[in-house]
C-alpha angles and dihedrals in degrees: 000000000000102000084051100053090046085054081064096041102045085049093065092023100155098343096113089143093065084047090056095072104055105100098206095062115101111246104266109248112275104237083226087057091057102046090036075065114054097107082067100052096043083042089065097037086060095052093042091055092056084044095052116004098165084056100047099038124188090268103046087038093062087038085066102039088054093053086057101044091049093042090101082068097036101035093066103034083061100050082057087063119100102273126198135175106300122185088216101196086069112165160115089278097051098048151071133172121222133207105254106237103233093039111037095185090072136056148208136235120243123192131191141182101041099171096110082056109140139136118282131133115293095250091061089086094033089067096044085051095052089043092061097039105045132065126226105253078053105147103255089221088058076052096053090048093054090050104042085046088057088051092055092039100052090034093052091046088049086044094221130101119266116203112235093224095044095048085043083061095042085057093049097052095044086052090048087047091037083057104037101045102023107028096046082060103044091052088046079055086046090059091052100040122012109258103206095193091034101087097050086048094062088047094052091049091066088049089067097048087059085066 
Protein backbone atom coordinates (compact mmCIF):
# COMPACT_ATOMS: atom_id res chain seq x y z
CA UNK A 1 0.00 0.00 0.00
CA UNK A 2 2.55 2.11 0.77
CA UNK A 3 4.85 1.72 -2.20
CA UNK A 4 1.86 2.36 -4.16
CA UNK A 5 0.77 5.49 -2.60
CA UNK A 6 4.43 6.85 -2.76
CA UNK A 7 4.17 5.88 -6.95
CA UNK A 8 1.29 8.74 -6.75
CA UNK A 9 3.23 11.05 -4.44
CA UNK A 10 6.43 11.01 -5.90
CA UNK A 11 4.47 11.74 -9.41
CA UNK A 12 3.22 15.27 -8.24
CA UNK A 13 6.20 15.62 -5.55
CA UNK A 14 6.40 19.41 -5.32
CA UNK A 15 4.51 20.23 -8.44
CA UNK A 16 1.39 21.87 -6.63
CA UNK A 17 1.15 24.54 -9.54
CA UNK A 18 0.24 21.76 -12.26
CA UNK A 19 -2.06 20.65 -9.86
CA UNK A 20 -3.41 23.59 -9.78
CA UNK A 21 -4.95 23.32 -13.00
CA UNK A 22 -6.98 20.21 -12.76
CA UNK A 23 -10.67 21.45 -12.07
CA UNK A 24 -11.88 18.57 -10.44
CA UNK A 25 -9.24 18.82 -7.29
CA UNK A 26 -10.65 20.24 -4.23
CA UNK A 27 -8.90 23.86 -3.31
CA UNK A 28 -5.99 22.93 -0.85
CA UNK A 29 -6.92 24.52 3.13
CA UNK A 30 -5.87 28.03 3.49
CA UNK A 31 -3.35 27.96 6.67
CA UNK A 32 -5.71 31.50 7.90
CA UNK A 33 -9.05 29.04 7.67
CA UNK A 34 -7.57 26.73 10.01
CA UNK A 35 -6.25 29.06 12.71
CA UNK A 36 -9.48 31.46 12.18
CA UNK A 37 -10.84 28.35 13.41
CA UNK A 38 -9.35 27.21 16.54
CA UNK A 39 -12.44 28.06 18.88
CA UNK A 40 -14.02 25.31 16.87
CA UNK A 41 -11.38 22.58 17.34
CA UNK A 42 -10.81 23.19 21.29
CA UNK A 43 -14.51 23.49 21.34
CA UNK A 44 -14.76 19.63 20.23
CA UNK A 45 -12.04 18.49 22.09
CA UNK A 46 -13.74 19.63 24.83
CA UNK A 47 -16.79 17.88 24.07
CA UNK A 48 -14.97 14.78 23.08
CA UNK A 49 -13.11 14.67 26.65
CA UNK A 50 -16.62 14.69 28.60
CA UNK A 51 -17.70 12.04 25.89
CA UNK A 52 -14.83 9.85 26.46
CA UNK A 53 -12.47 10.84 29.30
CA UNK A 54 -10.51 7.41 29.59
CA UNK A 55 -9.71 8.06 25.58
CA UNK A 56 -8.62 11.69 25.68
CA UNK A 57 -6.56 11.62 29.22
CA UNK A 58 -5.21 14.66 30.87
CA UNK A 59 -1.93 14.17 29.04
CA UNK A 60 -3.08 13.41 25.41
CA UNK A 61 -5.78 15.97 25.93
CA UNK A 62 -3.04 19.04 26.52
CA UNK A 63 -0.91 17.42 23.85
CA UNK A 64 -3.76 18.35 21.53
CA UNK A 65 -4.66 21.56 22.74
CA UNK A 66 -1.14 22.59 22.32
CA UNK A 67 -1.01 21.54 18.95
CA UNK A 68 -4.03 23.97 18.39
CA UNK A 69 -2.93 26.97 20.34
CA UNK A 70 0.26 26.88 18.76
CA UNK A 71 -1.42 26.02 14.89
CA UNK A 72 -0.96 30.03 13.78
CA UNK A 73 3.31 28.98 13.97
CA UNK A 74 2.96 25.26 12.61
CA UNK A 75 0.10 25.69 10.06
CA UNK A 76 2.10 27.78 7.90
CA UNK A 77 5.22 26.47 8.28
CA UNK A 78 3.48 23.23 6.80
CA UNK A 79 2.08 24.47 4.25
CA UNK A 80 5.97 25.60 3.35
CA UNK A 81 6.72 22.16 3.21
CA UNK A 82 6.98 20.21 -0.63
CA UNK A 83 3.44 19.27 -1.23
CA UNK A 84 2.14 16.56 -3.81
CA UNK A 85 -1.24 15.02 -4.66
CA UNK A 86 -2.48 13.35 -1.49
CA UNK A 87 -5.80 11.21 -1.42
CA UNK A 88 -6.41 12.41 1.76
CA UNK A 89 -9.13 9.89 2.99
CA UNK A 90 -6.07 7.03 2.96
CA UNK A 91 -6.98 3.99 4.82
CA UNK A 92 -7.81 0.47 5.54
CA UNK A 93 -11.52 1.15 4.38
CA UNK A 94 -10.61 2.91 0.81
CA UNK A 95 -8.27 0.49 -0.33
CA UNK A 96 -7.43 -3.20 -1.74
CA UNK A 97 -4.45 -4.73 -3.05
CA UNK A 98 -4.60 -6.85 -5.95
CA UNK A 99 -2.51 -9.65 -7.11
CA UNK A 100 -0.43 -8.20 -10.11
CA UNK A 101 -1.29 -10.58 -13.27
CA UNK A 102 2.43 -11.72 -14.57
CA UNK A 103 3.78 -12.08 -11.10
CA UNK A 104 1.17 -13.50 -8.75
CA UNK A 105 3.63 -13.14 -5.17
CA UNK A 106 3.18 -9.32 -5.23
CA UNK A 107 0.55 -7.15 -5.22
CA UNK A 108 -0.91 -3.59 -6.22
CA UNK A 109 -2.47 -0.94 -4.53
CA UNK A 110 -5.90 0.01 -5.35
CA UNK A 111 -7.68 3.51 -3.99
CA UNK A 112 -10.88 4.53 -4.11
CA UNK A 113 -13.10 7.56 -3.14
CA UNK A 114 -11.18 10.04 -4.01
CA UNK A 115 -13.45 12.65 -3.58
CA UNK A 116 -11.53 14.37 -0.13
CA UNK A 117 -8.04 14.49 -2.88
CA UNK A 118 -6.17 17.77 -2.33
CA UNK A 119 -3.15 18.83 -2.03
CA UNK A 120 -1.35 18.30 1.35
CA UNK A 121 2.16 16.95 2.19
CA UNK A 122 2.69 13.35 1.40
CA UNK A 123 2.82 12.30 4.73
CA UNK A 124 -0.30 13.38 5.29
CA UNK A 125 -1.66 9.87 3.97
CA UNK A 126 0.98 8.13 5.13
CA UNK A 127 -0.22 9.03 8.98
CA UNK A 128 -4.12 8.26 8.39
CA UNK A 129 -2.86 4.89 6.91
CA UNK A 130 -0.75 3.99 9.83
CA UNK A 131 -3.49 5.11 12.10
CA UNK A 132 -5.86 2.51 10.72
CA UNK A 133 -3.11 -0.48 10.34
CA UNK A 134 -1.42 -0.43 13.17
CA UNK A 135 -2.33 -1.07 16.45
CA UNK A 136 -1.28 1.35 19.92
CA UNK A 137 1.51 -0.81 21.89
CA UNK A 138 3.15 -0.63 17.96
CA UNK A 139 7.58 -0.51 18.53
CA UNK A 140 8.46 3.21 17.75
CA UNK A 141 11.24 2.13 16.04
CA UNK A 142 8.35 -0.41 13.18
CA UNK A 143 6.93 3.07 13.11
CA UNK A 144 10.19 4.84 12.13
CA UNK A 145 10.76 2.15 9.30
CA UNK A 146 7.51 2.72 7.81
CA UNK A 147 8.10 6.04 7.82
CA UNK A 148 11.62 6.30 6.73
CA UNK A 149 10.59 3.66 3.90
CA UNK A 150 7.74 6.28 2.71
CA UNK A 151 10.32 8.85 2.63
CA UNK A 152 12.72 6.57 0.05
CA UNK A 153 9.91 5.44 -1.76
CA UNK A 154 8.23 8.78 -2.54
CA UNK A 155 11.71 10.44 -2.85
CA UNK A 156 13.06 7.61 -5.51
CA UNK A 157 9.56 7.83 -7.68
CA UNK A 158 9.96 11.99 -7.65
CA UNK A 159 13.79 11.33 -8.48
CA UNK A 160 15.10 14.15 -6.00
CA UNK A 161 16.51 13.87 -2.58
CA UNK A 162 14.23 14.24 0.37
CA UNK A 163 16.01 15.32 3.88
CA UNK A 164 15.28 12.92 6.65
CA UNK A 165 14.63 15.75 9.19
CA UNK A 166 12.71 17.68 7.01
CA UNK A 167 10.42 14.75 5.83
CA UNK A 168 10.31 13.56 10.36
CA UNK A 169 8.72 17.03 10.74
CA UNK A 170 6.70 16.77 7.94
CA UNK A 171 5.39 13.86 9.51
CA UNK A 172 4.85 15.68 12.92
CA UNK A 173 2.94 18.56 11.61
CA UNK A 174 0.45 16.19 9.06
CA UNK A 175 -0.34 13.85 12.47
CA UNK A 176 -1.10 17.33 14.69
CA UNK A 177 -3.44 18.56 11.56
CA UNK A 178 -4.75 14.71 10.93
CA UNK A 179 -5.98 15.05 14.94
CA UNK A 180 -7.05 18.41 15.23
CA UNK A 181 -9.26 18.79 11.92
CA UNK A 182 -10.15 15.14 11.18
CA UNK A 183 -10.18 13.29 14.51
CA UNK A 184 -12.09 15.81 16.33
CA UNK A 185 -14.92 14.94 13.37
CA UNK A 186 -14.83 11.46 13.23
CA UNK A 187 -15.34 11.21 17.08
CA UNK A 188 -18.35 14.08 16.71
CA UNK A 189 -19.64 11.32 14.12
CA UNK A 190 -18.77 8.55 17.11
CA UNK A 191 -21.21 10.32 19.43
CA UNK A 192 -23.90 10.15 16.83
CA UNK A 193 -23.27 6.54 15.45
CA UNK A 194 -21.01 4.10 17.21
CA UNK A 195 -17.29 3.93 15.19
CA UNK A 196 -16.02 0.52 16.05
CA UNK A 197 -12.30 1.22 14.77
CA UNK A 198 -12.51 4.91 15.91
CA UNK A 199 -11.50 4.65 19.25
CA UNK A 200 -8.10 2.46 18.60
CA UNK A 201 -7.30 4.99 15.85
CA UNK A 202 -7.14 7.73 18.10
CA UNK A 203 -5.07 5.72 20.25
CA UNK A 204 -2.79 4.91 17.69
CA UNK A 205 -2.53 8.47 16.69
CA UNK A 206 -0.84 9.33 20.02
CA UNK A 207 1.25 6.76 19.51
CA UNK A 208 2.55 8.45 16.88
CA UNK A 209 2.97 11.38 18.41
CA UNK A 210 5.05 9.66 20.72
CA UNK A 211 7.84 9.06 17.12
Amino acid sequence: ALTGIARLHGRWYGRVGELGELDWLGEPTEPARVIDMSELWLGLFEHHKKEYPDLLDDAWLAQIVAWIDDSADWWPEMAGLPQTLVHNDFNSRNIGLRVVADAPERFELVAYDWELATVHLPQRDLVEFLSYVLTPDTDLDTIRGYVEFHRAAVAAAAGVAIDRDEWARGFQLALADFVMRRISLYLMVHTLRRLPYIERVVNVCRRLSEV
